[in-house]
PAZADO-526605 format. One line per field, with one value per residue (C-alpha): residue in one letter; y, x, z. Coordinates in pm, whole numbers, plus 50000, padded with zeros to 5 digits. Layout:
% residues N
residuo: A,...
yy: Y,...
xx: X,...
zz: Z,...
% end
This chain:
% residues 386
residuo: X,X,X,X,X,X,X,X,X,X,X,X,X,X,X,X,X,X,X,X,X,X,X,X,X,X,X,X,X,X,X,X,X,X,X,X,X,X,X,X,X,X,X,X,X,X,X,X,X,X,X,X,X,X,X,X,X,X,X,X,X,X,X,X,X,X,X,X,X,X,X,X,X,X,X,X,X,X,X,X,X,X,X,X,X,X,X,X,X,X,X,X,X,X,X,X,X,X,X,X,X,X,X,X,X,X,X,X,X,X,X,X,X,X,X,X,X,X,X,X,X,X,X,X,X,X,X,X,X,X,X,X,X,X,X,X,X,X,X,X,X,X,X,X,X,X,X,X,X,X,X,X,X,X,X,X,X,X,X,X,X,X,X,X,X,X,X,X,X,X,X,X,X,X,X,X,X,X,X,X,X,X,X,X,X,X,X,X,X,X,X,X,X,X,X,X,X,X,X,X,X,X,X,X,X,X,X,X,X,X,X,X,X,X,X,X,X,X,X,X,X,X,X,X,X,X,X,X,X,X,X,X,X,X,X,X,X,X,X,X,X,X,X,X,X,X,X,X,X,X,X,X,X,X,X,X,X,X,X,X,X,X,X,X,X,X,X,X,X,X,X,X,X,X,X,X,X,X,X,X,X,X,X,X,X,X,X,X,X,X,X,X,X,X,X,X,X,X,X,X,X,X,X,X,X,X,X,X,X,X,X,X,X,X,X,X,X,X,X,X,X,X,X,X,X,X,X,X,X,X,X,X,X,X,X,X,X,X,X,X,X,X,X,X,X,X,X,X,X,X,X,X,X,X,X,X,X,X,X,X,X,X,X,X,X,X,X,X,X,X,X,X,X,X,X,X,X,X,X,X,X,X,X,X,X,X
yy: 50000,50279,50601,50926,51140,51046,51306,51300,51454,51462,51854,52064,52112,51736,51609,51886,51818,51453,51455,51681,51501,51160,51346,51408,50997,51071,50806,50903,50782,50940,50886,51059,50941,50990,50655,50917,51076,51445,51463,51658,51959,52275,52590,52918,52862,53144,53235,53469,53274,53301,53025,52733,52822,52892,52584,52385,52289,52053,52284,52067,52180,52511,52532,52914,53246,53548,53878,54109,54195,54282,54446,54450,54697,54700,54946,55034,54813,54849,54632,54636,54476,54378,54330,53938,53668,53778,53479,53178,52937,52569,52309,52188,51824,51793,51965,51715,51418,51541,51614,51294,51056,51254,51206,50819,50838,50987,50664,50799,50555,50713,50520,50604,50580,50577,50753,50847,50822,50912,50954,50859,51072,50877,50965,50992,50882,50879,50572,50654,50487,50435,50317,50065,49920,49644,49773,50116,50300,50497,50820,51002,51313,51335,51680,51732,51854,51736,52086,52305,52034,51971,51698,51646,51967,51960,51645,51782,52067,52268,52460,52765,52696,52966,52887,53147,53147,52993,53156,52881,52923,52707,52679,52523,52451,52495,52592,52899,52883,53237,53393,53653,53553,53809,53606,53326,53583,53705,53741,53842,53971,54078,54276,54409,54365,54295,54055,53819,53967,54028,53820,53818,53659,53507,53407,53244,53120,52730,52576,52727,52710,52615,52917,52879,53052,53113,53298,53273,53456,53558,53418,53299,53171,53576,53577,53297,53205,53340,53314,52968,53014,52815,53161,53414,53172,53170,53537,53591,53377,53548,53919,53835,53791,53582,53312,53249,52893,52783,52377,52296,52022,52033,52142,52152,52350,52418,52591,52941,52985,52770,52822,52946,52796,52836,52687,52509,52255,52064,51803,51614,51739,52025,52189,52295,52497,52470,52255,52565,52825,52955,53110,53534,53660,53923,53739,53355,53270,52983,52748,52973,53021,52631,52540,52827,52657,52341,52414,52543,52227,52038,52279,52199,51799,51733,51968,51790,51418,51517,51607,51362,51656,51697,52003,52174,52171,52449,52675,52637,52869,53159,53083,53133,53430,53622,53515,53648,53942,54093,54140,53848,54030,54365,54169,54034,54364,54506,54208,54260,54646,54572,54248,54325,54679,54799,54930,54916,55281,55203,54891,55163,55410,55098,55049,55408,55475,55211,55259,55557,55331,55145,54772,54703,54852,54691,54281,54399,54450,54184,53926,54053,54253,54558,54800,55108,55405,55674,55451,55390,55784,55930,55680,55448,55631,55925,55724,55523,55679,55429
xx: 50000,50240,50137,50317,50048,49829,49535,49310,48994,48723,48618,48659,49053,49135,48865,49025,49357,49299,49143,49384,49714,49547,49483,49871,49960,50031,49926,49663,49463,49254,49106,48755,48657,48259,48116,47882,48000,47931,47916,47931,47750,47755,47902,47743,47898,47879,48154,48212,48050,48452,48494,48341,48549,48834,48900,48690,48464,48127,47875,47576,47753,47594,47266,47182,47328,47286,47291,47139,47389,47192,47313,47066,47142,46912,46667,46842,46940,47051,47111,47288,47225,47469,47397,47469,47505,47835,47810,47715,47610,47730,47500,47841,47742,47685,48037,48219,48058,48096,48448,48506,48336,48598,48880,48792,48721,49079,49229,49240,49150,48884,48857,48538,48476,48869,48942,49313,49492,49864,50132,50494,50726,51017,51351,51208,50795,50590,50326,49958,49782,49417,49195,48996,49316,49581,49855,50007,50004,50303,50350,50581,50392,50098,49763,49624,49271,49071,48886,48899,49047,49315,49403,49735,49849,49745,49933,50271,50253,50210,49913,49919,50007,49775,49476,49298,48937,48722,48410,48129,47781,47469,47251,46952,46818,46433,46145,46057,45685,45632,45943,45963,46112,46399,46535,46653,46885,46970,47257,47187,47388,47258,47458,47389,47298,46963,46968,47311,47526,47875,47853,47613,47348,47294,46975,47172,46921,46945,46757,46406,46188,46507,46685,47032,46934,47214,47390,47761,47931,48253,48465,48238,48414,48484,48107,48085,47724,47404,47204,47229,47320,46988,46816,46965,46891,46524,46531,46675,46353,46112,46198,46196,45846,45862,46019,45670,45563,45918,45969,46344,46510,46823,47034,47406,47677,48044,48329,48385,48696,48986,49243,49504,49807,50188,50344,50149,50460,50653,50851,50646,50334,50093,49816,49557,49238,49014,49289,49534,49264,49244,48942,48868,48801,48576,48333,48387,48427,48653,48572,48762,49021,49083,49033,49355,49572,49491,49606,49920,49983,49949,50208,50456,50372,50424,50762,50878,50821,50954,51231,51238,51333,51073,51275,51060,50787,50845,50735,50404,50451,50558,50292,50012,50149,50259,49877,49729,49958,49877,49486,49394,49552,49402,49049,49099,49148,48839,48629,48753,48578,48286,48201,48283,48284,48019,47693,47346,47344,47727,47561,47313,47547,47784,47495,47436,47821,47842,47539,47719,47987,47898,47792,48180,48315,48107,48200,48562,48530,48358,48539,48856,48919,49038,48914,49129,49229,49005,48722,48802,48852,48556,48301,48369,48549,48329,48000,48116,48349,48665
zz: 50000,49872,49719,49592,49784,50072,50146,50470,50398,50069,50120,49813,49840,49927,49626,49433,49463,49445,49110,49002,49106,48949,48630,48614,48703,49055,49263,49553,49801,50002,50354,50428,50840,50734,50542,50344,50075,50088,50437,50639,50494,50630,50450,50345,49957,49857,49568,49268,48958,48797,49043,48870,48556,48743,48917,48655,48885,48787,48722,48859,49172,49125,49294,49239,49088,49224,49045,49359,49653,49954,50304,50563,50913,51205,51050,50720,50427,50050,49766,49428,49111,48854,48484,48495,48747,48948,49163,49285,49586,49579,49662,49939,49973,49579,49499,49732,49588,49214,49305,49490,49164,48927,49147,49129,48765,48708,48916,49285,49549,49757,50134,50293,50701,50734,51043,51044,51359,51352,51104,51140,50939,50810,50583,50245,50329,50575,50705,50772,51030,50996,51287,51055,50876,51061,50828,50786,50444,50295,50083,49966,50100,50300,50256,50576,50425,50721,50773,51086,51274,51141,51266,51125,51143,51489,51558,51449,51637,51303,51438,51670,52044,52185,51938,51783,51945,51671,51502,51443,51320,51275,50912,50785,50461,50443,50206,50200,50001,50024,49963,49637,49305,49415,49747,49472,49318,49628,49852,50186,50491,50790,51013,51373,51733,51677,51420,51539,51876,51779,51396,51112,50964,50592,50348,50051,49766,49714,49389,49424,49681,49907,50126,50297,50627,50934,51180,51249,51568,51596,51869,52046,52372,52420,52563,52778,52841,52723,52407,52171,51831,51738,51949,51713,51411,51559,51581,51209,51100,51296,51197,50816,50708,50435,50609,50811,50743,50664,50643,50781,50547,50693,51017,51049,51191,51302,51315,51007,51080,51257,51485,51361,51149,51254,50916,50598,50558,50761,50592,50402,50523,50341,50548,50312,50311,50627,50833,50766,50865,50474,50549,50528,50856,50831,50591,50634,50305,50216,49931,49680,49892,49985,49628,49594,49841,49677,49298,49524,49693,49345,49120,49424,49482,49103,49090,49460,49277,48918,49072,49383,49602,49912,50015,49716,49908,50100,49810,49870,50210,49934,49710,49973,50114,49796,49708,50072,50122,50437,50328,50578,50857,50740,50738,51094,51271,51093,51248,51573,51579,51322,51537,51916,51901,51702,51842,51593,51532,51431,51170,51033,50973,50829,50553,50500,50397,50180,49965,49818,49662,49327,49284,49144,49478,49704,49537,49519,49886,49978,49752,49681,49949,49818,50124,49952,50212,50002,50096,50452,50454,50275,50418,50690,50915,50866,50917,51181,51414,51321
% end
Protein backbone atom coordinates (compact mmCIF):
# COMPACT_ATOMS: atom_id res chain seq x y z
CA UNK A 1 0.00 0.00 0.00
CA UNK A 2 2.40 2.79 -1.28
CA UNK A 3 1.37 6.01 -2.81
CA UNK A 4 3.17 9.26 -4.08
CA UNK A 5 0.48 11.40 -2.16
CA UNK A 6 -1.71 10.46 0.72
CA UNK A 7 -4.65 13.06 1.46
CA UNK A 8 -6.90 13.00 4.70
CA UNK A 9 -10.06 14.54 3.98
CA UNK A 10 -12.77 14.62 0.69
CA UNK A 11 -13.82 18.54 1.20
CA UNK A 12 -13.41 20.64 -1.87
CA UNK A 13 -9.47 21.12 -1.60
CA UNK A 14 -8.65 17.36 -0.73
CA UNK A 15 -11.35 16.09 -3.74
CA UNK A 16 -9.75 18.86 -5.67
CA UNK A 17 -6.43 18.18 -5.37
CA UNK A 18 -7.01 14.53 -5.55
CA UNK A 19 -8.57 14.55 -8.90
CA UNK A 20 -6.16 16.81 -9.98
CA UNK A 21 -2.86 15.01 -8.94
CA UNK A 22 -4.53 11.60 -10.51
CA UNK A 23 -5.17 13.46 -13.70
CA UNK A 24 -1.29 14.08 -13.86
CA UNK A 25 -0.40 9.97 -12.97
CA UNK A 26 0.31 10.71 -9.45
CA UNK A 27 -0.74 8.06 -7.37
CA UNK A 28 -3.37 9.03 -4.47
CA UNK A 29 -5.37 7.82 -1.99
CA UNK A 30 -7.46 9.40 0.02
CA UNK A 31 -8.94 8.86 3.54
CA UNK A 32 -12.45 10.59 4.28
CA UNK A 33 -13.43 9.41 8.40
CA UNK A 34 -17.41 9.90 7.34
CA UNK A 35 -18.84 6.55 5.42
CA UNK A 36 -21.18 9.17 3.44
CA UNK A 37 -20.00 10.76 0.75
CA UNK A 38 -20.69 14.45 0.88
CA UNK A 39 -20.84 14.63 4.37
CA UNK A 40 -20.69 16.58 6.39
CA UNK A 41 -22.50 19.59 4.94
CA UNK A 42 -22.45 22.75 6.30
CA UNK A 43 -20.98 25.90 4.50
CA UNK A 44 -22.57 29.18 3.45
CA UNK A 45 -21.02 28.62 -0.43
CA UNK A 46 -21.21 31.44 -1.43
CA UNK A 47 -18.46 32.35 -4.32
CA UNK A 48 -17.88 34.69 -7.32
CA UNK A 49 -19.50 32.74 -10.42
CA UNK A 50 -15.48 33.01 -12.03
CA UNK A 51 -15.06 30.25 -9.57
CA UNK A 52 -16.59 27.33 -11.30
CA UNK A 53 -14.51 28.22 -14.44
CA UNK A 54 -11.66 28.92 -12.57
CA UNK A 55 -11.00 25.84 -10.83
CA UNK A 56 -13.10 23.85 -13.45
CA UNK A 57 -15.36 22.89 -11.15
CA UNK A 58 -18.73 20.53 -12.13
CA UNK A 59 -21.25 22.84 -12.78
CA UNK A 60 -24.24 20.67 -11.41
CA UNK A 61 -22.47 21.80 -8.28
CA UNK A 62 -24.06 25.11 -8.75
CA UNK A 63 -27.34 25.32 -7.06
CA UNK A 64 -28.18 29.14 -7.61
CA UNK A 65 -26.72 32.46 -9.12
CA UNK A 66 -27.14 35.48 -7.76
CA UNK A 67 -27.09 38.78 -9.55
CA UNK A 68 -28.61 41.09 -6.41
CA UNK A 69 -26.11 41.95 -3.47
CA UNK A 70 -28.08 42.82 -0.46
CA UNK A 71 -26.87 44.46 3.04
CA UNK A 72 -29.34 44.50 5.63
CA UNK A 73 -28.58 46.97 9.13
CA UNK A 74 -30.88 47.00 12.05
CA UNK A 75 -33.33 49.46 10.50
CA UNK A 76 -31.58 50.34 7.20
CA UNK A 77 -30.60 48.13 4.27
CA UNK A 78 -29.49 48.49 0.50
CA UNK A 79 -28.89 46.32 -2.34
CA UNK A 80 -27.12 46.36 -5.72
CA UNK A 81 -27.75 44.76 -8.89
CA UNK A 82 -25.31 43.78 -11.46
CA UNK A 83 -26.03 43.30 -15.16
CA UNK A 84 -25.31 39.38 -15.05
CA UNK A 85 -24.95 36.68 -12.53
CA UNK A 86 -21.65 37.78 -10.52
CA UNK A 87 -21.90 34.79 -8.37
CA UNK A 88 -22.85 31.78 -7.15
CA UNK A 89 -23.90 29.37 -4.14
CA UNK A 90 -22.70 25.69 -4.21
CA UNK A 91 -25.00 23.09 -3.38
CA UNK A 92 -21.59 21.88 -0.61
CA UNK A 93 -22.58 18.24 -0.27
CA UNK A 94 -23.15 17.93 -4.21
CA UNK A 95 -19.63 19.65 -5.01
CA UNK A 96 -17.81 17.15 -2.68
CA UNK A 97 -19.42 14.18 -4.12
CA UNK A 98 -19.04 15.41 -7.86
CA UNK A 99 -15.52 16.14 -6.95
CA UNK A 100 -14.94 12.94 -5.10
CA UNK A 101 -16.64 10.56 -8.36
CA UNK A 102 -14.02 12.54 -10.73
CA UNK A 103 -11.20 12.06 -8.53
CA UNK A 104 -12.08 8.19 -8.71
CA UNK A 105 -12.79 8.38 -12.35
CA UNK A 106 -9.21 9.87 -12.92
CA UNK A 107 -7.71 6.64 -10.84
CA UNK A 108 -7.60 7.99 -7.15
CA UNK A 109 -8.50 5.55 -4.51
CA UNK A 110 -11.16 7.13 -2.43
CA UNK A 111 -11.43 5.20 1.34
CA UNK A 112 -14.62 6.04 2.93
CA UNK A 113 -15.24 5.80 7.01
CA UNK A 114 -11.31 5.77 7.34
CA UNK A 115 -10.58 7.53 10.43
CA UNK A 116 -6.87 8.47 10.44
CA UNK A 117 -5.08 8.22 13.59
CA UNK A 118 -1.36 9.12 13.52
CA UNK A 119 1.32 9.54 11.04
CA UNK A 120 4.94 8.59 11.40
CA UNK A 121 7.26 10.72 9.39
CA UNK A 122 10.17 8.77 8.10
CA UNK A 123 13.51 9.65 5.83
CA UNK A 124 12.08 9.92 2.45
CA UNK A 125 7.95 8.82 3.29
CA UNK A 126 5.90 8.79 5.75
CA UNK A 127 3.26 5.72 7.05
CA UNK A 128 -0.42 6.54 7.72
CA UNK A 129 -2.18 4.87 10.30
CA UNK A 130 -5.83 4.35 9.96
CA UNK A 131 -8.05 3.17 12.87
CA UNK A 132 -10.04 0.65 10.55
CA UNK A 133 -6.84 -0.80 8.76
CA UNK A 134 -4.19 -3.56 10.61
CA UNK A 135 -1.45 -2.27 8.28
CA UNK A 136 0.07 1.16 7.86
CA UNK A 137 0.04 3.00 4.44
CA UNK A 138 3.03 4.97 2.95
CA UNK A 139 3.50 8.20 0.83
CA UNK A 140 5.81 10.02 -0.34
CA UNK A 141 3.92 13.13 1.00
CA UNK A 142 0.98 13.35 3.00
CA UNK A 143 -2.37 16.80 2.56
CA UNK A 144 -3.76 17.32 5.76
CA UNK A 145 -7.29 18.54 4.25
CA UNK A 146 -9.29 17.36 7.21
CA UNK A 147 -11.14 20.86 7.73
CA UNK A 148 -11.01 23.05 10.86
CA UNK A 149 -9.53 20.34 12.74
CA UNK A 150 -6.85 19.71 11.41
CA UNK A 151 -5.97 16.98 12.66
CA UNK A 152 -2.65 16.46 11.25
CA UNK A 153 -1.51 19.67 11.43
CA UNK A 154 -2.55 19.60 14.89
CA UNK A 155 -0.67 16.45 15.58
CA UNK A 156 2.71 17.82 14.49
CA UNK A 157 2.53 20.67 16.37
CA UNK A 158 2.10 22.68 13.03
CA UNK A 159 -0.87 24.60 14.38
CA UNK A 160 -0.81 27.65 16.70
CA UNK A 161 0.07 26.96 20.44
CA UNK A 162 -2.25 29.66 21.85
CA UNK A 163 -5.24 28.87 19.38
CA UNK A 164 -7.02 31.47 17.83
CA UNK A 165 -10.63 31.47 19.45
CA UNK A 166 -12.78 29.93 16.71
CA UNK A 167 -15.90 31.56 15.02
CA UNK A 168 -18.71 28.81 14.43
CA UNK A 169 -22.19 29.23 13.20
CA UNK A 170 -25.31 27.07 12.75
CA UNK A 171 -27.49 26.79 9.12
CA UNK A 172 -30.48 25.23 7.85
CA UNK A 173 -31.82 24.51 4.61
CA UNK A 174 -35.67 24.95 4.43
CA UNK A 175 -38.55 25.92 2.06
CA UNK A 176 -39.43 28.99 2.00
CA UNK A 177 -43.15 28.83 0.01
CA UNK A 178 -43.68 32.37 0.24
CA UNK A 179 -40.57 33.93 -0.37
CA UNK A 180 -40.37 36.53 -3.63
CA UNK A 181 -38.88 35.53 -6.95
CA UNK A 182 -36.01 38.09 -5.85
CA UNK A 183 -34.65 36.06 -2.53
CA UNK A 184 -33.47 33.26 -5.28
CA UNK A 185 -31.15 35.83 -6.82
CA UNK A 186 -30.30 37.05 -3.72
CA UNK A 187 -27.43 37.41 -1.48
CA UNK A 188 -28.13 38.42 1.86
CA UNK A 189 -26.12 39.71 4.91
CA UNK A 190 -27.42 40.78 7.90
CA UNK A 191 -25.42 42.76 10.13
CA UNK A 192 -26.11 44.09 13.73
CA UNK A 193 -27.02 43.65 17.33
CA UNK A 194 -30.37 42.95 16.77
CA UNK A 195 -30.32 40.55 14.20
CA UNK A 196 -26.89 38.19 15.39
CA UNK A 197 -24.74 39.67 18.76
CA UNK A 198 -21.25 40.28 17.79
CA UNK A 199 -21.47 38.20 13.96
CA UNK A 200 -23.87 38.18 11.12
CA UNK A 201 -26.52 36.59 9.64
CA UNK A 202 -27.06 35.07 5.92
CA UNK A 203 -30.25 34.07 3.48
CA UNK A 204 -28.28 32.44 0.51
CA UNK A 205 -30.79 31.20 -2.34
CA UNK A 206 -30.55 27.30 -2.86
CA UNK A 207 -32.43 25.76 -6.11
CA UNK A 208 -35.94 27.27 -5.76
CA UNK A 209 -38.12 27.10 -3.19
CA UNK A 210 -34.93 26.15 -0.93
CA UNK A 211 -33.15 29.17 1.26
CA UNK A 212 -29.68 28.79 2.97
CA UNK A 213 -30.66 30.52 6.27
CA UNK A 214 -27.86 31.13 9.34
CA UNK A 215 -26.10 32.98 11.80
CA UNK A 216 -22.39 32.73 12.49
CA UNK A 217 -20.69 34.56 15.68
CA UNK A 218 -17.47 35.58 15.96
CA UNK A 219 -15.35 34.18 18.69
CA UNK A 220 -17.62 32.99 20.46
CA UNK A 221 -15.86 31.71 23.72
CA UNK A 222 -15.16 35.76 24.20
CA UNK A 223 -18.93 35.77 25.63
CA UNK A 224 -19.15 32.97 27.78
CA UNK A 225 -22.76 32.05 28.41
CA UNK A 226 -25.96 33.40 27.23
CA UNK A 227 -27.96 33.14 24.07
CA UNK A 228 -27.71 29.68 21.71
CA UNK A 229 -26.80 30.14 18.31
CA UNK A 230 -30.12 28.15 17.38
CA UNK A 231 -31.84 31.61 19.49
CA UNK A 232 -30.35 34.14 17.13
CA UNK A 233 -31.09 31.72 14.11
CA UNK A 234 -34.76 31.70 15.59
CA UNK A 235 -34.69 35.37 15.81
CA UNK A 236 -33.25 35.91 12.09
CA UNK A 237 -36.47 33.77 11.00
CA UNK A 238 -38.88 35.48 12.96
CA UNK A 239 -38.02 39.19 11.97
CA UNK A 240 -38.04 38.35 8.16
CA UNK A 241 -41.54 37.91 7.08
CA UNK A 242 -41.38 35.82 4.35
CA UNK A 243 -39.81 33.12 6.09
CA UNK A 244 -43.30 32.49 8.11
CA UNK A 245 -44.37 28.93 7.43
CA UNK A 246 -40.82 27.83 6.64
CA UNK A 247 -40.31 23.77 6.43
CA UNK A 248 -36.56 22.96 7.81
CA UNK A 249 -34.90 20.22 5.47
CA UNK A 250 -31.77 20.33 6.93
CA UNK A 251 -29.66 21.42 10.17
CA UNK A 252 -25.94 21.52 10.49
CA UNK A 253 -23.23 23.50 11.91
CA UNK A 254 -19.56 24.18 13.02
CA UNK A 255 -16.71 25.91 13.15
CA UNK A 256 -16.15 29.41 10.07
CA UNK A 257 -13.04 29.85 10.80
CA UNK A 258 -10.14 27.70 12.57
CA UNK A 259 -7.57 28.22 14.85
CA UNK A 260 -4.96 29.46 13.61
CA UNK A 261 -1.93 27.96 11.49
CA UNK A 262 1.88 28.36 12.54
CA UNK A 263 3.44 26.87 9.16
CA UNK A 264 1.49 25.09 5.98
CA UNK A 265 4.60 22.55 5.58
CA UNK A 266 6.53 20.64 7.61
CA UNK A 267 8.51 18.03 5.92
CA UNK A 268 6.46 16.14 4.02
CA UNK A 269 3.34 17.39 5.23
CA UNK A 270 0.93 20.25 3.41
CA UNK A 271 -1.84 21.89 5.48
CA UNK A 272 -4.43 22.95 3.12
CA UNK A 273 -7.62 24.97 3.11
CA UNK A 274 -9.86 24.70 6.27
CA UNK A 275 -7.11 22.55 8.33
CA UNK A 276 -4.66 25.65 7.66
CA UNK A 277 -7.36 28.25 8.65
CA UNK A 278 -7.56 29.55 4.74
CA UNK A 279 -10.58 31.10 5.49
CA UNK A 280 -11.32 35.34 5.28
CA UNK A 281 -11.99 36.60 8.56
CA UNK A 282 -14.24 39.23 8.31
CA UNK A 283 -16.67 37.39 5.91
CA UNK A 284 -16.13 33.55 6.34
CA UNK A 285 -15.73 32.70 3.05
CA UNK A 286 -13.47 29.83 2.16
CA UNK A 287 -14.28 27.48 -0.69
CA UNK A 288 -12.38 29.73 -3.20
CA UNK A 289 -9.79 30.21 -1.08
CA UNK A 290 -9.17 26.31 -0.15
CA UNK A 291 -9.67 25.40 -3.72
CA UNK A 292 -6.45 28.27 -4.06
CA UNK A 293 -4.28 26.57 -1.59
CA UNK A 294 -5.09 23.41 -3.23
CA UNK A 295 -3.94 24.14 -7.02
CA UNK A 296 -0.80 25.43 -4.76
CA UNK A 297 -0.17 22.27 -3.07
CA UNK A 298 -0.51 20.38 -6.55
CA UNK A 299 2.08 22.79 -8.80
CA UNK A 300 4.56 21.99 -5.76
CA UNK A 301 3.72 17.99 -5.18
CA UNK A 302 4.24 17.33 -8.97
CA UNK A 303 7.62 19.68 -9.10
CA UNK A 304 8.78 17.90 -5.40
CA UNK A 305 8.21 14.18 -7.23
CA UNK A 306 9.54 15.17 -10.82
CA UNK A 307 12.31 16.07 -9.28
CA UNK A 308 12.38 13.62 -6.17
CA UNK A 309 13.33 16.56 -3.98
CA UNK A 310 10.73 16.97 -0.88
CA UNK A 311 12.75 20.03 0.15
CA UNK A 312 10.60 21.74 -2.84
CA UNK A 313 7.87 21.71 -0.92
CA UNK A 314 8.45 24.49 1.00
CA UNK A 315 7.35 26.75 -1.90
CA UNK A 316 4.04 26.37 -1.30
CA UNK A 317 4.51 28.69 2.10
CA UNK A 318 5.58 31.59 -0.66
CA UNK A 319 2.92 30.83 -2.90
CA UNK A 320 0.12 31.33 -0.27
CA UNK A 321 1.49 34.30 1.14
CA UNK A 322 2.59 36.22 -2.04
CA UNK A 323 -1.23 35.15 -2.92
CA UNK A 324 -2.71 36.48 0.72
CA UNK A 325 -0.42 39.42 1.22
CA UNK A 326 -1.23 40.93 4.37
CA UNK A 327 -5.14 41.40 3.28
CA UNK A 328 -6.06 38.48 5.78
CA UNK A 329 -4.48 40.30 8.57
CA UNK A 330 -5.98 43.65 7.40
CA UNK A 331 -9.51 41.69 7.38
CA UNK A 332 -9.01 40.34 10.94
CA UNK A 333 -8.52 43.64 12.71
CA UNK A 334 -11.61 45.06 10.93
CA UNK A 335 -13.71 42.08 12.48
CA UNK A 336 -12.47 42.60 15.73
CA UNK A 337 -14.22 46.46 15.79
CA UNK A 338 -17.14 45.72 13.22
CA UNK A 339 -17.99 42.48 15.37
CA UNK A 340 -17.17 43.25 19.16
CA UNK A 341 -17.16 46.79 19.01
CA UNK A 342 -19.81 47.99 17.02
CA UNK A 343 -23.07 49.30 18.42
CA UNK A 344 -26.54 49.16 15.93
CA UNK A 345 -26.56 52.81 15.32
CA UNK A 346 -22.73 52.03 14.31
CA UNK A 347 -24.39 48.91 11.70
CA UNK A 348 -26.87 51.63 10.33
CA UNK A 349 -24.53 54.10 9.73
CA UNK A 350 -22.16 50.98 8.29
CA UNK A 351 -25.05 50.49 5.53
CA UNK A 352 -25.64 54.08 5.00
CA UNK A 353 -21.79 54.75 3.97
CA UNK A 354 -21.58 52.11 1.80
CA UNK A 355 -24.61 52.59 -0.35
CA UNK A 356 -22.81 55.57 -1.82
CA UNK A 357 -20.13 53.31 -3.38
CA UNK A 358 -21.02 51.45 -6.73
CA UNK A 359 -22.08 47.72 -7.16
CA UNK A 360 -18.20 47.03 -8.56
CA UNK A 361 -16.85 48.52 -5.22
CA UNK A 362 -18.93 46.91 -2.96
CA UNK A 363 -18.00 42.81 -4.63
CA UNK A 364 -14.38 43.99 -4.81
CA UNK A 365 -14.70 44.50 -1.14
CA UNK A 366 -16.42 41.84 -0.22
CA UNK A 367 -14.61 39.26 -2.48
CA UNK A 368 -11.44 40.53 -3.19
CA UNK A 369 -10.81 42.53 -0.51
CA UNK A 370 -9.62 45.58 -1.82
CA UNK A 371 -10.86 48.00 1.24
CA UNK A 372 -8.71 51.08 -0.48
CA UNK A 373 -7.71 54.05 2.12
CA UNK A 374 -9.95 56.74 0.02
CA UNK A 375 -12.78 54.51 0.96
CA UNK A 376 -11.98 53.90 4.52
CA UNK A 377 -11.48 57.84 4.54
CA UNK A 378 -14.44 59.30 2.75
CA UNK A 379 -16.99 56.80 4.18
CA UNK A 380 -16.31 54.48 6.90
CA UNK A 381 -14.51 56.31 9.15
CA UNK A 382 -16.71 59.25 8.66
CA UNK A 383 -20.00 57.24 9.17
CA UNK A 384 -18.84 55.23 11.81
CA UNK A 385 -16.51 56.79 14.14
CA UNK A 386 -13.35 54.29 13.21
Amino acid sequence: MKFDVAIVGAGPAGSWLARELAKNNISVVLFERSPVIGEPNFSSAGSPAYTVERFRLPPASVAARWDILRINGPTTTFSWRYDTPIGVVFDFRELKVLLLKEAEKMGAIIKLGSTVENVKILNDYSEIYVKSEKEAYRAKVVVDASGPSGVIATRLGMRKAIPIKPSVGLEIIAETPQAPIDVFRTLDFYFGRVWVPHGYGWIFPMMKPCVKIGVGVFQLARYGGGPRLEDFLNELIKRVPYLSGHHIVETHGGMLYGMGIRHHVFKNVIAIGDAADQVNPLGGEGIRHALQSAEFARDVILDAIAKNDLARLEQYDIRWRKYIGWRWWKCRILAQFFYHHFSDSMHDNFVRAVSKITAQEIFDALFEYKIWPSIHARLFKRHTGY
